[in-house]
KESE-336368 format. One record per residue (C-alpha): residue number from 0; residue in one letter; x, y, z. Coordinates in steps of 0.02 Angstrom, whole numbers, plus 50000, padded with zeros to 5 digits. Example, Ala and Ser with C-alpha at 12.3 -4.5 7.8 and 13.67 -1.06 7.14 Angstrom:
KESE-336368
ATOM   pos   code    east   north      up
ATOM     0      A   50615   49775   50390
ATOM     1      S   50684   49947   50357
***
This chain:
KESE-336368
ATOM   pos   code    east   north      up
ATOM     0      X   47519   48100   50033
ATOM     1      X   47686   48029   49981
ATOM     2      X   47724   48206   49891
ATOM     3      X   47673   48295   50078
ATOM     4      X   47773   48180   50164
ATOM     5      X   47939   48192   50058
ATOM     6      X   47916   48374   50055
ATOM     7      X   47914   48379   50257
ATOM     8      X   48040   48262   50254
ATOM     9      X   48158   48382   50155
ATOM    10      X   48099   48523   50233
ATOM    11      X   48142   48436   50411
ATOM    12      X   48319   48401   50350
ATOM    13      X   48359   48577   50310
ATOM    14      X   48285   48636   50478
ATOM    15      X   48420   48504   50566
ATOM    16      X   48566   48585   50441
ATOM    17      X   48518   48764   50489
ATOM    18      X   48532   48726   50677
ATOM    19      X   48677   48626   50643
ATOM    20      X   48759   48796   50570
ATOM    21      X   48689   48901   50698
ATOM    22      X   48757   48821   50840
ATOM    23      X   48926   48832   50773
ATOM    24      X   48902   49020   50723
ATOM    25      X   48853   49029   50909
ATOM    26      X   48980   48925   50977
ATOM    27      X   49133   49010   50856
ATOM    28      X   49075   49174   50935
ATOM    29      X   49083   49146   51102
ATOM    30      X   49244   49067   51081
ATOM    31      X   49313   49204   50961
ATOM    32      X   49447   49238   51060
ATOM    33      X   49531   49086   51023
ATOM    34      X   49449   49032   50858
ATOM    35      X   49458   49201   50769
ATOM    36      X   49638   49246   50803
ATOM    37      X   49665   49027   50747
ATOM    38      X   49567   49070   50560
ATOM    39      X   49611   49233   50525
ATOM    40      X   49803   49232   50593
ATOM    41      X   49961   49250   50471
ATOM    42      X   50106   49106   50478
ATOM    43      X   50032   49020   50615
ATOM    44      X   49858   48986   50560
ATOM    45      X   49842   48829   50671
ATOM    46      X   49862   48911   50813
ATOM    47      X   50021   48976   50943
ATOM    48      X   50114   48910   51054
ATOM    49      X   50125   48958   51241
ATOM    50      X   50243   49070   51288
ATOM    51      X   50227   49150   51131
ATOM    52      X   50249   49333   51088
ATOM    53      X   50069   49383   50998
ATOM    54      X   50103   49515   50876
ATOM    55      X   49949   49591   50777
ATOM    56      X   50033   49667   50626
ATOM    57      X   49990   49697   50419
ATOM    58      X   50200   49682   50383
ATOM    59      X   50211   49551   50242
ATOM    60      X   50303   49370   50254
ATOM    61      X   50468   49444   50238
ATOM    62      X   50474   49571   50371
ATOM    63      X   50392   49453   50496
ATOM    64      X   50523   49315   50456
ATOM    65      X   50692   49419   50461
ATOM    66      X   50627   49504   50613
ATOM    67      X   50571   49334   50708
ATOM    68      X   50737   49244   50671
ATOM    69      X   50860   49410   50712
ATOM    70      X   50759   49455   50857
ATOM    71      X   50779   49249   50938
ATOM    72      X   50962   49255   50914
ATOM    73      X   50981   49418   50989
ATOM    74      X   50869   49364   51151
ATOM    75      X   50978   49214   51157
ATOM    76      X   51134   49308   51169
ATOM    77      X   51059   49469   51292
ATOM    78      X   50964   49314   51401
ATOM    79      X   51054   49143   51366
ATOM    80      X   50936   49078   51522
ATOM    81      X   50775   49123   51422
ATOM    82      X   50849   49058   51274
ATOM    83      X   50753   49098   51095
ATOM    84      X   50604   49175   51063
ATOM    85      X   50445   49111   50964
ATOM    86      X   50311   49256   50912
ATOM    87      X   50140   49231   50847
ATOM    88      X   50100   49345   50688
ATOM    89      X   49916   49400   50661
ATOM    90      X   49834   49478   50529
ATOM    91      X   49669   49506   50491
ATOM    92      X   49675   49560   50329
ATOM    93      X   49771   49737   50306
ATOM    94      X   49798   49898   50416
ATOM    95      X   49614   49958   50439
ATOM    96      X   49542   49763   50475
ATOM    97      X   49689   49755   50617
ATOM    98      X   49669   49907   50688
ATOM    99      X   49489   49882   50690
ATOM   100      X   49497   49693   50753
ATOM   101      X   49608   49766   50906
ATOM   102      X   49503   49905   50951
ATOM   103      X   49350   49787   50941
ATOM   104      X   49449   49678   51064
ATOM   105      X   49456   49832   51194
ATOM   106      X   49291   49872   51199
ATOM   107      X   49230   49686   51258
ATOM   108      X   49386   49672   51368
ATOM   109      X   49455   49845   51417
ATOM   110      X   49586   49790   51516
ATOM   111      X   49663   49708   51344
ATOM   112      X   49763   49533   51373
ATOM   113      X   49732   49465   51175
ATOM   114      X   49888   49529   51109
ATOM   115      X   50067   49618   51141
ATOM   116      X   50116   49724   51006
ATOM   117      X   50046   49809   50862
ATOM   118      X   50193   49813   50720
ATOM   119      X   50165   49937   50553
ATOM   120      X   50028   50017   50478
ATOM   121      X   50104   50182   50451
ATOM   122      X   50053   50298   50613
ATOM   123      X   49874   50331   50609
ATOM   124      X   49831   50191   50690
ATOM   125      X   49959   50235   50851
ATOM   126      X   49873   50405   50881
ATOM   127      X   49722   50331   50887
ATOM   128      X   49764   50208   51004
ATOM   129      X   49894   50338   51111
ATOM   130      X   49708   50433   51110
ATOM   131      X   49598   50289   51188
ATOM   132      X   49723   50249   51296
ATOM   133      X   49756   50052   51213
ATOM   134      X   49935   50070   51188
ATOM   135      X   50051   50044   51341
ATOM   136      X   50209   50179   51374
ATOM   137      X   50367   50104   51355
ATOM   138      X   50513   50194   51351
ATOM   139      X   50674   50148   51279
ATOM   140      X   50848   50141   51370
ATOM   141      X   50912   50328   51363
ATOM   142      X   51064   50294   51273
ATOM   143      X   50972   50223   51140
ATOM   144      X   50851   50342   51160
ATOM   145      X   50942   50480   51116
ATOM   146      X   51007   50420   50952
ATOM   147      X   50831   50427   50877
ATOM   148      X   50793   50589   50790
ATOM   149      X   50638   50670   50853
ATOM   150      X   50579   50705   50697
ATOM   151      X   50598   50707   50491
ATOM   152      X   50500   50818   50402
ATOM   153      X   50405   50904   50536
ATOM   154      X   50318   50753   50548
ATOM   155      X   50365   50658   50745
ATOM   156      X   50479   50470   50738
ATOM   157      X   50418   50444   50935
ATOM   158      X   50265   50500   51038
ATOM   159      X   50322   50597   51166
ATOM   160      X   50235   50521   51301
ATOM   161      X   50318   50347   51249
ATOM   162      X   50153   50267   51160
ATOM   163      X   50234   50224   51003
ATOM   164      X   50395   50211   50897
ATOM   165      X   50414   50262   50711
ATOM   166      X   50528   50096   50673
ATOM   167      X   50556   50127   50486
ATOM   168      X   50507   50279   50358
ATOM   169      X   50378   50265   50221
ATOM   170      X   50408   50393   50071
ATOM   171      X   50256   50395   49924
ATOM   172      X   50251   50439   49759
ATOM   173      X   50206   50366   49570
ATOM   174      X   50261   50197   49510
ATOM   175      X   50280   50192   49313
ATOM   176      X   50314   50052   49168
ATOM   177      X   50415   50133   49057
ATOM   178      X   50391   50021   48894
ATOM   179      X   50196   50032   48923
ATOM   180      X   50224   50222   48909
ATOM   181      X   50337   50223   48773
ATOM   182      X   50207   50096   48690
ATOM   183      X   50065   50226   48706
ATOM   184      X   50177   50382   48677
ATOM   185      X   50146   50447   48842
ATOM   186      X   50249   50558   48959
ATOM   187      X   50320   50480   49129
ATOM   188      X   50199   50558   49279
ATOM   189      X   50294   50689   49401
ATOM   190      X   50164   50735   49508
ATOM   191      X   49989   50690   49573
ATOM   192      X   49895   50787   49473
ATOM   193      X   49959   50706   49328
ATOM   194      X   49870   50548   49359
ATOM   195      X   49710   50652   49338
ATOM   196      X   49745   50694   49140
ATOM   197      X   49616   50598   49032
ATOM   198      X   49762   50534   48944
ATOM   199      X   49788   50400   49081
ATOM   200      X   49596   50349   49065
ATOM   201      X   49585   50151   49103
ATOM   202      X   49796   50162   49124
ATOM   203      X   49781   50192   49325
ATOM   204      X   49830   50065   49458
ATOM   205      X   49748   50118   49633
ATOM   206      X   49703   50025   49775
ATOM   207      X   49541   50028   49896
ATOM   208      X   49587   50144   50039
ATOM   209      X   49478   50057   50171
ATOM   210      X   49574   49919   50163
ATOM   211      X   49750   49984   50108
ATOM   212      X   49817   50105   50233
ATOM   213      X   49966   50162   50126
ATOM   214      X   49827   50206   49988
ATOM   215      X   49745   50289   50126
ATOM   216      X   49890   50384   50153
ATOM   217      X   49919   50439   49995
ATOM   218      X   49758   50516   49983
ATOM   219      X   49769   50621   50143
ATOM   220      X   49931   50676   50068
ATOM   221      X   49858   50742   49912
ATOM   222      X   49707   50826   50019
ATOM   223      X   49833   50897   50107
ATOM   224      X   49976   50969   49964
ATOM   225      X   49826   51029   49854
ATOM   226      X   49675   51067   49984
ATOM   227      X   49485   50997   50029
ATOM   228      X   49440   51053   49858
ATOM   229      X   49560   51043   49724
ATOM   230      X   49606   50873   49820
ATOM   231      X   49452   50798   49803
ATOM   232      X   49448   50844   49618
ATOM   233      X   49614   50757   49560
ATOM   234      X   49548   50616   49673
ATOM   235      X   49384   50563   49584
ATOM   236      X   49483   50615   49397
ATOM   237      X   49590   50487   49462
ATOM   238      X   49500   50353   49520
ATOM   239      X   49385   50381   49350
ATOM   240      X   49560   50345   49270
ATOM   241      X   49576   50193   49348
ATOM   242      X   49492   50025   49265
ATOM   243      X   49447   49950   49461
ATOM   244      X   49511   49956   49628
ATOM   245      X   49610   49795   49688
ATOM   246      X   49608   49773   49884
ATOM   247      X   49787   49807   49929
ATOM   248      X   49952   49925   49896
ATOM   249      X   50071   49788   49835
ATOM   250      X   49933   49718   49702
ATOM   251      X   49909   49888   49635
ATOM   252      X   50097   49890   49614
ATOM   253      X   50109   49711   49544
ATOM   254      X   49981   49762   49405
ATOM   255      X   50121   49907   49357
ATOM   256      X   50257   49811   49334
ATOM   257      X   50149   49685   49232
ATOM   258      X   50085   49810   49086
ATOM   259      X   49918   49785   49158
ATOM   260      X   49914   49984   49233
ATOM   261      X   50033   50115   49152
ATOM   262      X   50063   50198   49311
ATOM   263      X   49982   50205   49489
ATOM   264      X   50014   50255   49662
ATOM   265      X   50137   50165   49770
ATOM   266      X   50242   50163   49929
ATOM   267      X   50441   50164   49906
ATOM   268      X   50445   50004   49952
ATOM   269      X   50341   49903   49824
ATOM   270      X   50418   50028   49710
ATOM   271      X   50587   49984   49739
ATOM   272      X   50543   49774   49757
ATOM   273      X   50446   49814   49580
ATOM   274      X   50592   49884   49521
ATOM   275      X   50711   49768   49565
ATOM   276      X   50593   49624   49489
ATOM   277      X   50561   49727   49333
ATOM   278      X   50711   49820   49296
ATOM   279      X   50769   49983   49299
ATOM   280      X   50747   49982   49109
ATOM   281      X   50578   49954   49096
ATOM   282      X   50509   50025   49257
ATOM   283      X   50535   50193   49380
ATOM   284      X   50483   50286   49528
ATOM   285      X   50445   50467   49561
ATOM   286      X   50398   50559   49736
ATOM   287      X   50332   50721   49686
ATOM   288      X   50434   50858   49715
ATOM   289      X   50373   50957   49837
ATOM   290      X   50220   50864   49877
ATOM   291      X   50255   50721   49958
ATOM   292      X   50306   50665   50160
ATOM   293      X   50372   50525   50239
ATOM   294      X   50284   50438   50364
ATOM   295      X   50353   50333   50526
ATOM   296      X   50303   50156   50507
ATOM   297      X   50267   50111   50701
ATOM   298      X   50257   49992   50830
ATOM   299      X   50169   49997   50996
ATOM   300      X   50147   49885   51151
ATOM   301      X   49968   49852   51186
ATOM   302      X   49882   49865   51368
ATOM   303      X   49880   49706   51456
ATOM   304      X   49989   49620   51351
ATOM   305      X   50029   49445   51409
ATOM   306      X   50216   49446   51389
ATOM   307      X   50256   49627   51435
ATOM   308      X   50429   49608   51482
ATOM   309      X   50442   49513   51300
ATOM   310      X   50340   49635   51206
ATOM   311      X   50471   49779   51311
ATOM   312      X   50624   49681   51248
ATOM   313      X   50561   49653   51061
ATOM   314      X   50522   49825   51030
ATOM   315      X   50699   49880   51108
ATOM   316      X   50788   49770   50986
ATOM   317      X   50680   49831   50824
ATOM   318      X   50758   50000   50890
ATOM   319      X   50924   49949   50892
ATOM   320      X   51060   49977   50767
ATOM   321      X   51044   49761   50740
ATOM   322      X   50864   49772   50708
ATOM   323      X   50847   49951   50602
ATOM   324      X   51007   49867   50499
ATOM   325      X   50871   49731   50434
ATOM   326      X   50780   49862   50349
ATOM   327      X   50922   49921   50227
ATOM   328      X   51050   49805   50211
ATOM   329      X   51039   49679   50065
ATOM   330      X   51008   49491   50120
ATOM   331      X   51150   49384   50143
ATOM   332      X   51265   49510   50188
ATOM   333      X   51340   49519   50390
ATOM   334      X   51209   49607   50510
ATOM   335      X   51078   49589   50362
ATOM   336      X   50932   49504   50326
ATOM   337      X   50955   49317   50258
ATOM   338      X   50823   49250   50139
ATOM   339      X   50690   49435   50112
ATOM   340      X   50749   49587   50043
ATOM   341      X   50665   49726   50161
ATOM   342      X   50710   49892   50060
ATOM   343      X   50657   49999   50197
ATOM   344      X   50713   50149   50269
ATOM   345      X   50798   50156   50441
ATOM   346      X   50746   50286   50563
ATOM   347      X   50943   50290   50649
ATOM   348      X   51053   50405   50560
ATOM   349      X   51205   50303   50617
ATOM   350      X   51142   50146   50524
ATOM   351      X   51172   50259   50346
ATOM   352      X   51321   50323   50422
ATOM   353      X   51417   50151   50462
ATOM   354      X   51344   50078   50315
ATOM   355      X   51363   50222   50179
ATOM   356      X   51363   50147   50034
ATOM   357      X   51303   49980   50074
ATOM   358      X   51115   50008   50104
ATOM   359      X   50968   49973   49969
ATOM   360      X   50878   50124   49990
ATOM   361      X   50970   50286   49899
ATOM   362      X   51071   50402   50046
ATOM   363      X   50971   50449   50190
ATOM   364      X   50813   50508   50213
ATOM   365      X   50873   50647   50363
ATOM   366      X   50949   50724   50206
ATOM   367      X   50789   50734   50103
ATOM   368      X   50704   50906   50112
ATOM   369      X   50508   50887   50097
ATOM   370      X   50411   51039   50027
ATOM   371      X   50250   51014   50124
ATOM   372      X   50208   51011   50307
ATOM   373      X   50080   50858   50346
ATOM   374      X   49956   50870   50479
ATOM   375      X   49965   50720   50563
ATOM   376      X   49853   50758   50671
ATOM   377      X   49714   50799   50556
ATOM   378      X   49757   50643   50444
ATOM   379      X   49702   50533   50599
ATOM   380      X   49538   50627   50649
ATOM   381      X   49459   50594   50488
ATOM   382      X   49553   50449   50410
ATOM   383      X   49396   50345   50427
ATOM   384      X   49274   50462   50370
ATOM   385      X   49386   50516   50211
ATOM   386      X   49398   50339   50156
ATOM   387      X   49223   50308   50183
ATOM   388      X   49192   50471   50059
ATOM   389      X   49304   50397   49942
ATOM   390      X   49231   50240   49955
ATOM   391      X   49039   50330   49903
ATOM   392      X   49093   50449   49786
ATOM   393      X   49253   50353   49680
ATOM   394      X   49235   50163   49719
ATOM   395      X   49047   50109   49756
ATOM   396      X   49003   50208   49609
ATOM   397      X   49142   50172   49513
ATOM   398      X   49037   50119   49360
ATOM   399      X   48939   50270   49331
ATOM   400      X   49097   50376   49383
ATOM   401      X   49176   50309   49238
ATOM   402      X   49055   50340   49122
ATOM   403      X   49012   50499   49159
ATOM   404      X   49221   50535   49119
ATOM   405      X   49216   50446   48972
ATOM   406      X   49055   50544   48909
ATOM   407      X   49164   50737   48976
ATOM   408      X   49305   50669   48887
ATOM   409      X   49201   50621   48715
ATOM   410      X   49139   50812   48737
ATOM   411      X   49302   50881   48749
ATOM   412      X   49287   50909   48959
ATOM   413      X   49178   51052   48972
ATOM   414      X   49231   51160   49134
ATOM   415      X   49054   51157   49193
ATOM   416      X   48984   50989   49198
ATOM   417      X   49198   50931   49233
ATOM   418      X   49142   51041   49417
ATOM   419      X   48982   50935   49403
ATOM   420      X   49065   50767   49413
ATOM   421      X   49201   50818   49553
ATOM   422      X   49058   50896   49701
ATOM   423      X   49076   50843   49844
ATOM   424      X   48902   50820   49989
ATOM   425      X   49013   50909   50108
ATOM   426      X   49141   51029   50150
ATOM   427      X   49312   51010   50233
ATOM   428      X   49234   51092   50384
ATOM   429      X   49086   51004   50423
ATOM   430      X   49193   50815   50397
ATOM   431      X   49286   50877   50534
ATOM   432      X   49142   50898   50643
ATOM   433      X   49054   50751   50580
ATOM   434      X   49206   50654   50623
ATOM   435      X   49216   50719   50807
ATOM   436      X   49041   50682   50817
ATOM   437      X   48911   50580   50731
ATOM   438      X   49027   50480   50644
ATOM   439      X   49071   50380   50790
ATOM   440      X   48897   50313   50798
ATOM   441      X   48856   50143   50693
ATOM   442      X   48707   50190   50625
ATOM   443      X   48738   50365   50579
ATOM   444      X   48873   50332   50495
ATOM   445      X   48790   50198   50366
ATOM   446      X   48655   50327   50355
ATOM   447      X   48778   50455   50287
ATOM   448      X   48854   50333   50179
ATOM   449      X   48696   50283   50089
ATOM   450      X   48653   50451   50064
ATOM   451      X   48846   50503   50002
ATOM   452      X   48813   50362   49860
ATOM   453      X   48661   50402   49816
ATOM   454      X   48705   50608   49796
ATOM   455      X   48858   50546   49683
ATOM   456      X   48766   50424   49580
ATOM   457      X   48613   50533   49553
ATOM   458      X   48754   50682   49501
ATOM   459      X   48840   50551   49381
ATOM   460      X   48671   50501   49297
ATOM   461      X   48617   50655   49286
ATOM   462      X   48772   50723   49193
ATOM   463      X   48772   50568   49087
ATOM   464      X   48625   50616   49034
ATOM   465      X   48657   50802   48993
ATOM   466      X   48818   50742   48897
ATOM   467      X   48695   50642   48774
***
């Protein structure tokens, strides 16, 4: 009896903890709005403060602090009755959690009211939300309008219909360590496909691309320069090159410049911080030539926002010659940033002009000629359902995937079973349908998942096994 009555006694206690938890899982979700945004939220984790200007955005420390402190001083001077400005940085954990987060925000409360601004991420994101009608037209002053170039590269700096701003350009290519490569007698990488040789097996930095955008990115550029196919192809040879996948761009980059990865993929930049850290020396940077873009880093007001006339005033300033000089001058000189480095590239060509010779990035990217044109367009219709591909065929499978490249490489990477290991369950075509259609729904989607792992891990152990 005393055995029965502990034993209820234990089992009553862990009843009372249970409904203990479950009343604060219930209570933290109905107050998510406040409690979320409070846990999950950048430099002000505990919280913002009225009045605030609520900016959702994946920009690192640095950016968020040079831009907070330059924008209060210049709303002090343009509106000395306001005074300065404090903003409240959220993140939720990269580009694709944000985005996701904000949209997830829309659909309970359509009318919006959570946030102002939505601040980098490259420009997938803005489409989207230009497309669902989230993002709220603003357009700028027309003098300062009409200094920003409609385009670089083919590729648009402003939505037309005033949804978005490119605020900065992205360029992408190959970060190397030149001592690891001298180390294993190994040529310096020059274009993508070169990071699908066997000889980089286990030497590959790459990050997950449904949770790095950039990464993301990168990928669609390669689908892109080399086609549904071939792309694909250099894809999985790559990611079988690569030892794991960490979550995020500016690890991948880290493990570079630390010997840990020969090469990998990166955005200019990490590159350029990387380089700067490592030495020119010892470390270097390549976009391939003719197969590369670069990409508008944006910014967008969102619908409803609670300080619109802030959120209108903030984004004016980011697109002023003061706030685009942040990006390139070095810190600590006049009209630059003061503690953080940015090494970004303006999208004003009269910032390289009046600073020619000053900036940190090399010349000006309006002078850059890029070989390829880049469907934007295309890029955001599928981003999701590309990354989730990559996610089945390279990353959730990543173990097999390697072995089955280490067993084509023992056998001296026969042409038949190397076609084997790169098939894809489905063809550039039908993804673009699928993403149009049953994509959008929840369930579907995890049903084609599963059954995208599941056709590449059967295919790996089957050609594993034919390679005995």
């Amino acid at each position: 009896m005393k055995s029965v009555g502990k034993t209820m006694g234990m089992l009553l206690a862990m009843a009372a903890i249970i409904a203990v938890v479950a009343a604060v899982l219930f209570w933290r979700g109905r107050e998510r709005e406040t409690d979320d945004v409070g846990i999950l939220s950048g430099r002000r984790a505990g919280g913002g403060k009225a009045g605030n200007l609520i900016i959702v955005s994946p920009h690192q420390e640095g950016i968020q602090v040079e831009f907070e402190r330059a924008f209060s001083q210049w709303h002090k001077r343009k509106y000395p009755a306001a005074g300065g400005v404090g903003i409240d940085w959220i993140d939720f954990g990269g580009t694709t959690k944000d985005e996701q987060y904000v949209r997830s925000s829309f659909k309970e409360r359509p009318k919006g009211g959570d946030f102002d601004i939505f601040f980098g991420g490259g420009s997938d994101p803005y489409l989207d939300f230009a497309k669902l009608r989230i993002s709220l037209p603003f357009k700028l002053p027309e003098a300062q309008l009409s200094q920003l170039p409609k385009e670089v590269g083919g590729i648009p700096l402003y939505d037309y219909s005033y949804n978005w701003y490119g605020t900065s350009l992205t360029a992408f290519g190959i970060l190397y360590n030149k001592a690891v490569l001298k180390r294993l007698r190994l040529p310096a990488p020059m274009a993508w496909d070169d990071l699908a040789d066997p000889k980089f097996f286990g030497l590959l930095s790459l990050a997950d691309p449904r949770y790095s955008g950039s990464i993301g990115m990168m990928f669609e550029i390669i689908l892109q320069a080399y086609g549904w196919e071939k792309g694909f192809d250099l894809i999985i040879r790559m990611g079988a090159n690569a030892p794991g996948f960490v979550p995020n761009s500016s690890q991948a980059a880290r493990m570079v410049t630390l010997g840990e990865a020969a090469c990998g993929l990166a955005i200019d930049f990490y590159a350029w911080a990387e380089i700067a850290e490592g030495g020119r020396d010892n470390m270097g940077f390549v976009m391939p030539s003719g197969l590369t873009v670069m990409n508008p880093d944006c910014i967008a007001i969102l619908k409803g926002a609670p300080h619109v006339e802030l959120a209108r005033r903030f984004v004016t300033f980011v697109m002023s010659e003061e706030g685009q000089r942040l990006w390139v001058l070095p810190r600590g000189t006049r009209g630059g940033p003061r503690k953080h480095a940015l090494r970004r590239m303006a999208v004003l060509p009269s910032v390289y002009q009046k600073h020619k010779g000053e900036t940190l990035v090399a010349g000006s990217p309006f002078a850059i000629k890029m070989g390829m044109k880049y469907d934007q367009q295309k890029s955001a219709a599928r981003r999701n359902l590309v990354n989730a591909l990559i996610g089945a065929v390279v990353i959730d499978t990543h173990d097999e995937l390697k072995k089955a490249y280490k067993a084509l490489i023992d056998a001296g990477m026969p042409q038949r079973h190397l076609r084997a290991l790169t098939r894809l369950p489905i063809t550039e075509k039908d993804a673009l349908e699928m993403a149009a259609t049953r994509w959008r729904d929840a369930a579907q989607r995890a049903r084609i998942i599963a059954e995208w792992t599941a056709f590449s891990r059967r295919k790996m152990e089957r050609l594993i096994e034919e390679l005995r």
